[in-house]
MOPAC internal coordinates of N, CA, C and O (Angstrom, degrees):
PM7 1SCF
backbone

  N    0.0000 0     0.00 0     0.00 0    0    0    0
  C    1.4416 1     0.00 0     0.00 0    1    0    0
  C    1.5298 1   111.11 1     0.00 0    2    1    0
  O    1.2310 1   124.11 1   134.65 1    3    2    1
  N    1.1523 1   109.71 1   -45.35 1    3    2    1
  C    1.6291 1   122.71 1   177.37 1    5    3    2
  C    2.2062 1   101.87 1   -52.09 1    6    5    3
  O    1.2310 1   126.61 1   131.07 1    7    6    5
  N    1.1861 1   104.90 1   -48.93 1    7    6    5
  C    1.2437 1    94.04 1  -175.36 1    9    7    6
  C    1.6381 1   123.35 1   -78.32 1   10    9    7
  O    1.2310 1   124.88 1  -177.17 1   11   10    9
  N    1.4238 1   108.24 1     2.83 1   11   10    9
  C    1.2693 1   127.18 1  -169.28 1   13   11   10
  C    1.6090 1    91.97 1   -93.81 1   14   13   11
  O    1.2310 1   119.63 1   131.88 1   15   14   13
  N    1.4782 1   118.32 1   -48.12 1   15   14   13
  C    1.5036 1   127.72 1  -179.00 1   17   15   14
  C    1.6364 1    99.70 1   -59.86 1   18   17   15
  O    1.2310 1   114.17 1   149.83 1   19   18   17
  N    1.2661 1   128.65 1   -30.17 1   19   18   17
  C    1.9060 1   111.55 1  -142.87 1   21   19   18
  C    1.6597 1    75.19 1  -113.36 1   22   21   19
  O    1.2310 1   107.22 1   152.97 1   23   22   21
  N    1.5213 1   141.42 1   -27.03 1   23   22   21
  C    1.0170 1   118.27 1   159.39 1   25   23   22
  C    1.5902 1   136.51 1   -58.52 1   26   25   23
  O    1.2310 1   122.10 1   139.54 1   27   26   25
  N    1.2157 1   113.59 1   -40.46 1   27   26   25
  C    1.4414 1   135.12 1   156.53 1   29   27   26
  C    1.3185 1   112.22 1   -31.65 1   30   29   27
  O    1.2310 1   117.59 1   114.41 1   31   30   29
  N    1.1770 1   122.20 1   -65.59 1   31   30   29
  C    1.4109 1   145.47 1   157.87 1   33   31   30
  C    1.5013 1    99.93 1   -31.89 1   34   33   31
  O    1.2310 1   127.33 1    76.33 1   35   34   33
  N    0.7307 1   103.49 1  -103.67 1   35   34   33
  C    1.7634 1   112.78 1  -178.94 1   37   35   34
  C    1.8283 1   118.60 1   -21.77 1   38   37   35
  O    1.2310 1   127.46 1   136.51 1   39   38   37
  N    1.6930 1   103.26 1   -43.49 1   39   38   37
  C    1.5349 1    95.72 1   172.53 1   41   39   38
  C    1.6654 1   110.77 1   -79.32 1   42   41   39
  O    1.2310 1   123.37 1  -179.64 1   43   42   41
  N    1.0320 1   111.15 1     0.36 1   43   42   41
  C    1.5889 1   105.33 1  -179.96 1   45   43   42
  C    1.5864 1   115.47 1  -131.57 1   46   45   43
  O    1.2310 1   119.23 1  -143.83 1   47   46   45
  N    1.0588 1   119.07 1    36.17 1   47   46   45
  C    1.3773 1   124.95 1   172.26 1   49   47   46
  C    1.4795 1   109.07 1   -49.33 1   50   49   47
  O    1.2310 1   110.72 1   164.24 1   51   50   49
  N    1.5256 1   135.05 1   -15.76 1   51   50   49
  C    1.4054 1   122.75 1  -153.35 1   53   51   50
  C    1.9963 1    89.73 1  -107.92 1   54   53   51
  O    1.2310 1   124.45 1   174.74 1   55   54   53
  N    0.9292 1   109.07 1    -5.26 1   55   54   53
  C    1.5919 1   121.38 1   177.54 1   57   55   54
  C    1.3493 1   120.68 1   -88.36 1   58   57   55
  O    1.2310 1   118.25 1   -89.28 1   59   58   57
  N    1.7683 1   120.95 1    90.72 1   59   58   57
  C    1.4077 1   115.94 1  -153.90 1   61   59   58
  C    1.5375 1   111.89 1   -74.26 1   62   61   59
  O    1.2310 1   114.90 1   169.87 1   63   62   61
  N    1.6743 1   127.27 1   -10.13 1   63   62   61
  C    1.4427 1   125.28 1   177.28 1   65   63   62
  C    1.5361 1    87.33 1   -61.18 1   66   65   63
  O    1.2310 1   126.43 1   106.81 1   67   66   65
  N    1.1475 1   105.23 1   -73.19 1   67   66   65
  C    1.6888 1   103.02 1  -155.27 1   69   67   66
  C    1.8238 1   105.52 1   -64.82 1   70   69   67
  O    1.2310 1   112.06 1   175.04 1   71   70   69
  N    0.7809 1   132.58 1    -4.96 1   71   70   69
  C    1.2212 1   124.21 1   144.87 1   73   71   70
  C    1.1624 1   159.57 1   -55.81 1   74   73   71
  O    1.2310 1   131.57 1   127.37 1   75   74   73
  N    1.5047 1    95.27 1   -52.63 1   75   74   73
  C    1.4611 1   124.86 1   141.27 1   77   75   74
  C    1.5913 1   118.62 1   -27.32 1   78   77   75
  O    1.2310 1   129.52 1   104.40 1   79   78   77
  N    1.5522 1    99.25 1   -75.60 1   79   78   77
  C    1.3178 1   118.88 1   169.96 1   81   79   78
  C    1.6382 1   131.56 1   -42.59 1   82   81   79
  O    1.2310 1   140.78 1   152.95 1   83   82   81
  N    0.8638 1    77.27 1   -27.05 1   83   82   81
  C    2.4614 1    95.58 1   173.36 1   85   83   82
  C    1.0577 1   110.83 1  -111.01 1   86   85   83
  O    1.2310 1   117.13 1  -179.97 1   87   86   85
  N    1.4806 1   123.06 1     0.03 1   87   86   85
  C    1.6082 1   118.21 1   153.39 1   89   87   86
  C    1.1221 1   116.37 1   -72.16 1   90   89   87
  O    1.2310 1   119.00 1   143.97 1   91   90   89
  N    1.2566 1   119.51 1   -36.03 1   91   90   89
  C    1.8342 1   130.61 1  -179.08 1   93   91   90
  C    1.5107 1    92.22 1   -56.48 1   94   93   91
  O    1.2310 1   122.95 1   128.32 1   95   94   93
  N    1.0509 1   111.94 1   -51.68 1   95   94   93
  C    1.6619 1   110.12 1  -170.37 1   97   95   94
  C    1.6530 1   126.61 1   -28.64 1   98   97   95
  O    1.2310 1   110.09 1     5.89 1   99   98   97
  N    1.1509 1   136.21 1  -174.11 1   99   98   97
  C    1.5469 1   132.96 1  -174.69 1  101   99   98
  C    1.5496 1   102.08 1   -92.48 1  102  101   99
  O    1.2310 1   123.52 1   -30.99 1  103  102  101
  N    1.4510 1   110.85 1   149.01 1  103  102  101
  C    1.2217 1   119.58 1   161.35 1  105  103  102
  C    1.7231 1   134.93 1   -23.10 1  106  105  103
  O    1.2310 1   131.24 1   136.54 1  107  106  105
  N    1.3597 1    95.91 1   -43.46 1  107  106  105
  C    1.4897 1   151.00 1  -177.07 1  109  107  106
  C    1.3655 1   105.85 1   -61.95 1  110  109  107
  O    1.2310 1   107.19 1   110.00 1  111  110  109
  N    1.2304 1   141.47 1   -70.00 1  111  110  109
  C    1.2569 1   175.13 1   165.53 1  113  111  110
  C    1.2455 1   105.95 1   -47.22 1  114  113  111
  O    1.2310 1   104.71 1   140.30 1  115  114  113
  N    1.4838 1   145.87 1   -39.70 1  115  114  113
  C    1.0337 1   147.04 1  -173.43 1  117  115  114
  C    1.2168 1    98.32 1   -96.85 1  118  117  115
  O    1.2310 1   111.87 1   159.63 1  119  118  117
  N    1.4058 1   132.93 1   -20.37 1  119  118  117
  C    1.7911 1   147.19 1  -155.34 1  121  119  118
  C    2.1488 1    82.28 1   -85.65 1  122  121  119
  O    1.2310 1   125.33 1   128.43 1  123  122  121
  N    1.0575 1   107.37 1   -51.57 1  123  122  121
  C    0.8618 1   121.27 1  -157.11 1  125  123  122
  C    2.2818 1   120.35 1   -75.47 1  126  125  123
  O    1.2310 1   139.61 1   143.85 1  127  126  125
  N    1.0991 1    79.57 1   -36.15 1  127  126  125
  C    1.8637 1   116.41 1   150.09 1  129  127  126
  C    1.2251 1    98.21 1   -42.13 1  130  129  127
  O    1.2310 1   127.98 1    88.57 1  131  130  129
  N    1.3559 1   102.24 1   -91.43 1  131  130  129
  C    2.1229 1   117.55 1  -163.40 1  133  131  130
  C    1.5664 1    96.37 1   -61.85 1  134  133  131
  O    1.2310 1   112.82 1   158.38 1  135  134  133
  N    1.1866 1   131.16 1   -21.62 1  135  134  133
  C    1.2799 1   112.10 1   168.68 1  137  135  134
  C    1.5256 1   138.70 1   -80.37 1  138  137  135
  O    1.2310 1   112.10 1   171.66 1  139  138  137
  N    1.0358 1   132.50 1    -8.34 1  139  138  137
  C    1.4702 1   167.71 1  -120.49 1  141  139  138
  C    2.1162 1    91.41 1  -152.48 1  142  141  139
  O    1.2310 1   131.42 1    95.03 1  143  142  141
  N    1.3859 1    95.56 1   -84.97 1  143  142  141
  C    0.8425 1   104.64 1  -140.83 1  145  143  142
  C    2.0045 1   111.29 1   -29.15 1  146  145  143
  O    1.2310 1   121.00 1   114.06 1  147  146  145
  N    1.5677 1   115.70 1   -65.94 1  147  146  145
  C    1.6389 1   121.06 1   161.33 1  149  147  146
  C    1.8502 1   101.95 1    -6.81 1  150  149  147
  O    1.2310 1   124.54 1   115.84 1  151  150  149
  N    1.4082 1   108.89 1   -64.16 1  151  150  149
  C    1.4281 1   102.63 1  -148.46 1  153  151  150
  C    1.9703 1   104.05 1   -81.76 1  154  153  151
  O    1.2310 1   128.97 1   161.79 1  155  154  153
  N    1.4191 1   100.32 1   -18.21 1  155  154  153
  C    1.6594 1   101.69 1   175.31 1  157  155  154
  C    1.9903 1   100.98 1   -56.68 1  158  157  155
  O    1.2310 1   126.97 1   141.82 1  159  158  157
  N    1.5819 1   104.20 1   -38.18 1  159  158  157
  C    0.9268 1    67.79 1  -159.92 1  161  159  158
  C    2.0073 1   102.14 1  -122.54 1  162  161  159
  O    1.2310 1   128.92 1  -132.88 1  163  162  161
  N    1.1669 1   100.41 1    47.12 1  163  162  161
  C    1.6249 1   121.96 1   170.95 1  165  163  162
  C    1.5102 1    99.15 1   -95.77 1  166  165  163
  O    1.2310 1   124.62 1   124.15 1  167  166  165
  N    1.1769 1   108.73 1   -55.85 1  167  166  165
  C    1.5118 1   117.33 1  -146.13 1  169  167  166
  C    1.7441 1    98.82 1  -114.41 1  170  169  167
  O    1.2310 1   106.33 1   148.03 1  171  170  169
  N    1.0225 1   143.00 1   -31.97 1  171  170  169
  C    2.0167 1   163.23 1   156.85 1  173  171  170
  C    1.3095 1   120.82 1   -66.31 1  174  173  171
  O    1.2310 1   119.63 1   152.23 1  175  174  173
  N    1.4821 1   118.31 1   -27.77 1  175  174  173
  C    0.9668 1   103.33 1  -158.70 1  177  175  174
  C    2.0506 1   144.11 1   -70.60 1  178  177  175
  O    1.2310 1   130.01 1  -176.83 1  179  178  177
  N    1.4480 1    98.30 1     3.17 1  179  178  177
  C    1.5096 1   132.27 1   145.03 1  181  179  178
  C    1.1696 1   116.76 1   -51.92 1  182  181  179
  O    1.2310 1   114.66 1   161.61 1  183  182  181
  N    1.3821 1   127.72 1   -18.39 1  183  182  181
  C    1.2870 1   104.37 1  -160.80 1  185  183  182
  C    1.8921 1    89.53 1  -137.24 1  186  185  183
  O    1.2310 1   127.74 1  -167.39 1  187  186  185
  N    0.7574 1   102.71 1    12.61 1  187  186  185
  C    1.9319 1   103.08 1   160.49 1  189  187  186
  C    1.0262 1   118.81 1   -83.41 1  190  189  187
  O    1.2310 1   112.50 1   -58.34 1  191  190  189
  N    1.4295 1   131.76 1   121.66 1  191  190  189
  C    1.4901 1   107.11 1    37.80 1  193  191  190
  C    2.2139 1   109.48 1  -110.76 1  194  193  191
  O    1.2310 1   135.66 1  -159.56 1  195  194  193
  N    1.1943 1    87.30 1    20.44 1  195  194  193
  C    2.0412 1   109.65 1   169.63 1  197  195  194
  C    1.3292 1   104.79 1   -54.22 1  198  197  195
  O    1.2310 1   116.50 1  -119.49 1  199  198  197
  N    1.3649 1   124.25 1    60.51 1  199  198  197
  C    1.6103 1   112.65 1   175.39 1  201  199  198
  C    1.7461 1   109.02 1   -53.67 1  202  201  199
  O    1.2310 1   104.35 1   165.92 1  203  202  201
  N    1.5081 1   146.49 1   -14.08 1  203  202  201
  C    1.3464 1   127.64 1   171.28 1  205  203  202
  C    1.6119 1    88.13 1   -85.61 1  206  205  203
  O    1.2310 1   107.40 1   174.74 1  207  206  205
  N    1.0881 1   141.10 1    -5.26 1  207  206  205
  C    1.3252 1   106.66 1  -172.96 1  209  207  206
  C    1.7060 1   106.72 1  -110.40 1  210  209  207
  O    1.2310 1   127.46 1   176.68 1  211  210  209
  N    1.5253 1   103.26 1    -3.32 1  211  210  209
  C    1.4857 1    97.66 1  -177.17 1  213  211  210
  C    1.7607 1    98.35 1   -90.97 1  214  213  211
  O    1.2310 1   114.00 1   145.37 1  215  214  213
  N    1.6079 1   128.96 1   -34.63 1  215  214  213
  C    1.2369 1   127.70 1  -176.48 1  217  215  214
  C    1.6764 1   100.81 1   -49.38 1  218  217  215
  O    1.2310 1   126.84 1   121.82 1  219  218  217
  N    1.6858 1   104.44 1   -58.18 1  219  218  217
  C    1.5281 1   102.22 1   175.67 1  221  219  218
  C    1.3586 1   122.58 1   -39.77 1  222  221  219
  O    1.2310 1   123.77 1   140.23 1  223  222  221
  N    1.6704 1   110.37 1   -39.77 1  223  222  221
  C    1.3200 1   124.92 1  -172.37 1  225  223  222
  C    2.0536 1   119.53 1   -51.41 1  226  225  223
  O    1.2310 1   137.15 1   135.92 1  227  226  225
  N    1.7307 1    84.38 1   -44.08 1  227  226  225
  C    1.8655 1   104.14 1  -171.82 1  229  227  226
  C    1.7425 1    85.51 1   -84.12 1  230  229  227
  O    1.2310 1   115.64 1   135.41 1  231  230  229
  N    1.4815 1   125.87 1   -44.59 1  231  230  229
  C    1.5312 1    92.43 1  -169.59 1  233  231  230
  C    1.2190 1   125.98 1   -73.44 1  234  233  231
  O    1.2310 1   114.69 1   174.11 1  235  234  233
  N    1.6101 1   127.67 1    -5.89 1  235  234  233
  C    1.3417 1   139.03 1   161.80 1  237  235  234
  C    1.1471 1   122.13 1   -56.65 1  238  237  235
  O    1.2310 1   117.59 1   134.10 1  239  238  237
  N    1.4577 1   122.19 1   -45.90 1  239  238  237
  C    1.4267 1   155.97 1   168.93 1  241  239  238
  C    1.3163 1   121.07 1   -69.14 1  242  241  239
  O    1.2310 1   118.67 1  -175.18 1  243  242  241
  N    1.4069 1   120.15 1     4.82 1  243  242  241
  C    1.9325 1   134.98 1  -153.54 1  245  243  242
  C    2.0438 1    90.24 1   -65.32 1  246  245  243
  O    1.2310 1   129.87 1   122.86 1  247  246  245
  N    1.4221 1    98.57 1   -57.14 1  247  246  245
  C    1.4908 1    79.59 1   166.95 1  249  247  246
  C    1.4696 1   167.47 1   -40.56 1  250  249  247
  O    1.2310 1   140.62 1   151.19 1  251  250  249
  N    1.5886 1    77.59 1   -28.81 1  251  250  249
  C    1.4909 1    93.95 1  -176.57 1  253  251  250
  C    1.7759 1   101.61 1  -122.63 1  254  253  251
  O    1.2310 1   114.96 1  -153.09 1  255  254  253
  N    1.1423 1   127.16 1    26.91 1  255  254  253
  C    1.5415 1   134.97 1   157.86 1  257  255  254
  C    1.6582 1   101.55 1   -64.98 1  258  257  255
  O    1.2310 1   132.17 1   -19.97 1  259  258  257
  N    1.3360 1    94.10 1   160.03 1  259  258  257
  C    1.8028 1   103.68 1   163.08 1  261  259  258
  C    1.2940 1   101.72 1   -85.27 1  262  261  259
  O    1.2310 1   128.80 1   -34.04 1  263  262  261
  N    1.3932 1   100.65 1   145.96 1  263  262  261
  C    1.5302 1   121.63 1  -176.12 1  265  263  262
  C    1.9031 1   100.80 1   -41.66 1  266  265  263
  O    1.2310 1    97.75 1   136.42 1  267  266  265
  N    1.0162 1   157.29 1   -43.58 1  267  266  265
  C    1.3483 1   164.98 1   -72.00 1  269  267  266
  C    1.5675 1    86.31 1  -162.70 1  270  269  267
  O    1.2310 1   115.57 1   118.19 1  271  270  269
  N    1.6229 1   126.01 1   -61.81 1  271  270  269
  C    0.9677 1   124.29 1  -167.18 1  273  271  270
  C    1.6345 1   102.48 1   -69.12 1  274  273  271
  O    1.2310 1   125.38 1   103.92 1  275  274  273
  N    1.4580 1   107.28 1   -76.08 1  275  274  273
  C    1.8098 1   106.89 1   130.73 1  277  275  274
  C    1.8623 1    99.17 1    54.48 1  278  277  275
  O    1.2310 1   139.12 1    71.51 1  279  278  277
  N    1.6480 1    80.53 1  -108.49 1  279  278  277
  C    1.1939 1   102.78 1   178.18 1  281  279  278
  C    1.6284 1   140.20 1   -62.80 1  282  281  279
  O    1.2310 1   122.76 1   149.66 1  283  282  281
  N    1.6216 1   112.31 1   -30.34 1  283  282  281
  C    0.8440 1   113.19 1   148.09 1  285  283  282
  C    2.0786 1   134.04 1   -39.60 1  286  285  283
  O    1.2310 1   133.35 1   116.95 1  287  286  285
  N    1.4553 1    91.80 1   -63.05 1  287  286  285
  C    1.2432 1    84.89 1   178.45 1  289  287  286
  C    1.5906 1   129.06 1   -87.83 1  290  289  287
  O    1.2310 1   127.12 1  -169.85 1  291  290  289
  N    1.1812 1   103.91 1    10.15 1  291  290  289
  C    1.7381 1   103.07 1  -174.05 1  293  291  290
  C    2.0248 1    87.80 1   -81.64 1  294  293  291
  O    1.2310 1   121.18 1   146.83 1  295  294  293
  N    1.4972 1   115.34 1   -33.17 1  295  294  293
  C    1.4549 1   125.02 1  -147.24 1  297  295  294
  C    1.6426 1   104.12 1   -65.92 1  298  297  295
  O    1.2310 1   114.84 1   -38.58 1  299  298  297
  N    1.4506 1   127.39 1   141.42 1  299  298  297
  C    1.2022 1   129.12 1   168.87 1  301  299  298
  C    1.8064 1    98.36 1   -48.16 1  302  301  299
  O    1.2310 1   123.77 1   -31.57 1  303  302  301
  N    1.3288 1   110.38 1   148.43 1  303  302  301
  C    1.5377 1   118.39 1   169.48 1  305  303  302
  C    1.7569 1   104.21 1  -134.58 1  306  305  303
  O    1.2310 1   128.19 1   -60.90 1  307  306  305
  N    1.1885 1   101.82 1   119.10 1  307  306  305
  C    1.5994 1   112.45 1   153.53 1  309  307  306
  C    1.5698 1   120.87 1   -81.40 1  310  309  307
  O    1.2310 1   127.91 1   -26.78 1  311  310  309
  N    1.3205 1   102.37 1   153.22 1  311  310  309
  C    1.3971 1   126.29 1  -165.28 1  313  311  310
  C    1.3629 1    91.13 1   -67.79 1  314  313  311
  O    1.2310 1   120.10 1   180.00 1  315  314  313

């Protein structure tokens, strides 16, 4: 769910509510944003603004992510 949120985030950066709103967020969470974000849209970018189809998109793609993103998504995520 968490990666469903920081993608969301990421396709709408130009939208200052929800911006606002993911600044409150953890240090952590935003780490996780800037990491992702390059490869959503190197390797996803067909499938924005479909956040289930772009997550599908990077785990198809797990190989060829940056190490950073990588890690993000292999990692257990809490709600």
């Amino acid at each position: 769910m968490l990666r469903l949120a920081f993608l969301t985030f990421v396709l709408t950066l130009p939208l200052p509510v929800l911006a606002q709103q993911q600044y409150d967020r953890s240090e952590a969470s935003q780490a996780e944003q800037q990491a992702c974000e390059p490869d959503v849209y190197r390797l996803c970018n067909d499938y924005v603004p479909d956040v289930d189809r772009i997550v599908a998109c990077l785990n198809a793609n797990r190989r060829a992510l940056s190490p950073a993103c990588r890690a993000v998504m292999v990692r257990p995520h809490r709600r």
